[in-house]
N, C-alpha and C positions, 0 to 999 in steps of 0.2 A: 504493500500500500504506500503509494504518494507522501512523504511527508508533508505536512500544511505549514506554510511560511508565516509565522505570529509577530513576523518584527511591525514596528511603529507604519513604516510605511506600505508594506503588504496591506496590514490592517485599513487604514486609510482607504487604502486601493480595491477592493472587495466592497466596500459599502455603499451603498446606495447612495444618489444622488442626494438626495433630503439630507441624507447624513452627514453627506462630505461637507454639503451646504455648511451644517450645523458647524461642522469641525474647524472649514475656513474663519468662521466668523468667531469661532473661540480664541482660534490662534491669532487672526486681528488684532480681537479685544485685549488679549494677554501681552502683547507686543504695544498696543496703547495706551497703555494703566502702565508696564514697565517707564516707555519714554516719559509719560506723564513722571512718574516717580524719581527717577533719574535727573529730570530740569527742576524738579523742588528742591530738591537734596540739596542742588548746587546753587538756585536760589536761595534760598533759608541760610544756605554757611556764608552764603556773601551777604547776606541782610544780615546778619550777626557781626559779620567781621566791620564793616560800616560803621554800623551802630556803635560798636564799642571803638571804634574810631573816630568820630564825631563826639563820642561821651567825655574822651580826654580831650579834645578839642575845647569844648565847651566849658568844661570845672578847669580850664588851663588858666583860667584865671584875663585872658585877654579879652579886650573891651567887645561887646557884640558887633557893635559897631562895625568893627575893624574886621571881626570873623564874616559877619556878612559881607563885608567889599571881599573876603579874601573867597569866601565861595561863591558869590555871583548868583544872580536873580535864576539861572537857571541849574540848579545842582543836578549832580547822578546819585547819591545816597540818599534812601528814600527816609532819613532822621536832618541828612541838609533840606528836602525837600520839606518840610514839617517845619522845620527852623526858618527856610527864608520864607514861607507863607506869612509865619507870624511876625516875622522881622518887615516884609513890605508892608503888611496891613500896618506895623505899628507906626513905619514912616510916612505913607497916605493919611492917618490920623493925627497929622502934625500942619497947623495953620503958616502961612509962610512968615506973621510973625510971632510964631517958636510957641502959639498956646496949642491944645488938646480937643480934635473936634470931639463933641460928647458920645460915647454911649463906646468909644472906643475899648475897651476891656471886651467885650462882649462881641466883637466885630473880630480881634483878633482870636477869638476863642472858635468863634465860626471857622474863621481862615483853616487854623490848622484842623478842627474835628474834619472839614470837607479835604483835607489834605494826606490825613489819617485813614480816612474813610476808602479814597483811591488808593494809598499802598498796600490795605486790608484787602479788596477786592485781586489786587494783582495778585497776594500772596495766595487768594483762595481759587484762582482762577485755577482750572481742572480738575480740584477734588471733588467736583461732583459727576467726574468721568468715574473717577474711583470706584465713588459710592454706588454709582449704577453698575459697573463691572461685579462688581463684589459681593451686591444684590441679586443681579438676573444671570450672570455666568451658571450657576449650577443649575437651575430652572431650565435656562437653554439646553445646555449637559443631558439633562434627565429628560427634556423629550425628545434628543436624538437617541438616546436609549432607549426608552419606550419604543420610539419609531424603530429605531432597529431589532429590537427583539422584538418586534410583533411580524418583521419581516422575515424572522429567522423563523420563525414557527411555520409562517404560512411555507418556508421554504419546507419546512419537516413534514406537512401536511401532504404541500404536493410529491415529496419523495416518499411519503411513506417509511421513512427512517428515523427512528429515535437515537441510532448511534450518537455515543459521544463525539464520535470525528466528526460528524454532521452538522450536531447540535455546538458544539466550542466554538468553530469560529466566525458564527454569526452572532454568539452571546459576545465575543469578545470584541468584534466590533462594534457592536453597541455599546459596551461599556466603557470602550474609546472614549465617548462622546461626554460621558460624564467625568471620566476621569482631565481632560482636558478643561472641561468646567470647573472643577475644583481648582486646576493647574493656573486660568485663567485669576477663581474668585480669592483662594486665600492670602495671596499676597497683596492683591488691589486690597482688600479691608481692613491685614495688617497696616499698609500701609496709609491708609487713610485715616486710621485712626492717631498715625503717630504725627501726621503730616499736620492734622487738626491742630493738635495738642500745640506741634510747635510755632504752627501757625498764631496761634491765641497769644502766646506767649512772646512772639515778636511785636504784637499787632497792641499787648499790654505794653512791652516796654517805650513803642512808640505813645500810647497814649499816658503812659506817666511821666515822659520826659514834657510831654505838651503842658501837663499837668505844673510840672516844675518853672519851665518857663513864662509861662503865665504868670504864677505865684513871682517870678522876678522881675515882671513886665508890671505886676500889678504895684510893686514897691515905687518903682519909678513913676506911676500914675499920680501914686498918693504923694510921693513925694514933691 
């Protein structure tokens, strides 16, 4: 008797179209939840490295003033970007002889929450590829199974054979489909969940350096 070929791609190759369908679109999904994960990674470590670049920058003790001419109305670190929102609005709230148009405190607190609010949105951009990967990959999975072992039966029906050799390798191509699913879902959820976490916690420390700023914006008001 013929040996039966059980590697990955034999398997593939034997299933039905619905199936393959199912299979392409797992392996997709799994290859765009990875790049998704891979461009966070490296966003997140460079939003980190920034940030604590800009944090010495700022308690360095040099005049704001001077830090803002020295980063320029248009930064790349999305903590300069936070800083020169508040630092323009604080300069537009200045009459040109040297008083305080009113309500400015509150005008620069806008500035940077609408400045916060865009670097939050970039950090979270994709994770809801994740979430949907991580969600319907094994659902997808399990009804190319289905579909395929209900193909393998009807194959047993019109053969009239129960054999194991028979019945194996259309259970096993079915079961392709889920296992790919899984392949697909448990690292998009690992990984969205940690992506989340770090995302909050950048998207925190941008909002309590805004927090800080303020509170040193708000001494110089009073003063």
């Amino acid at each position: 008797m013929e040996a039966v070929d059980f590697s990955m791609w034999a398997l593939f190759a034997r299933a039905t179209i619905t199936v393959k369908l199912v299979m392409v679109m797992l392996i997709v999904a799994s290859f765009w939840a990875w790049s998704i994960i891979v461009q966070k990674l490296i966003q997140y470590r460079k939003a980190r490295a920034e940030a604590q670049v800009f944090d010495q920058q700022f308690w360095s003790g040099e005049p704001l003033d001077a830090l803002f001419d020295q980063i320029g109305m248009q930064p790349g670190g999305s903590s300069e970007k936070i800083f020169a929102s508040g630092m323009m609005e604080w300069r537009r709230s200045h009459r040109t002889d040297g008083g305080l148009i009113a309500g400015a405190q509150s005008r620069i607190d806008r500035s940077m929450d609408v400045a916060i609010a865009k670097e939050a949105e970039s950090l979270q951009k994709g994770l809801p590829v994740l979430a949907t990967v991580g969600s319907t990959a094994p659902f997808v999975g399990l009804f190319g199974t289905v579909w395929g072992i209900m193909n393998a039966f009807i194959e047993i029906a019109e053969q009239q054979n129960t054999n194991l050799a028979v019945v194996a390798p259309g259970i096993a191509e079915a079961l392709l489909a889920t296992g790919l699913g899984l392949l697909a879902a448990i690292p998009a959820v690992i990984f969205y969940n940690k992506l989340s976490a770090d995302s909050d916690r950048i998207v925190g420390g941008y909002e309590a350096f805004a927090d800080e700023f303020a509170t040193i914006l708000s001494r110089q008001l009073d003063s």
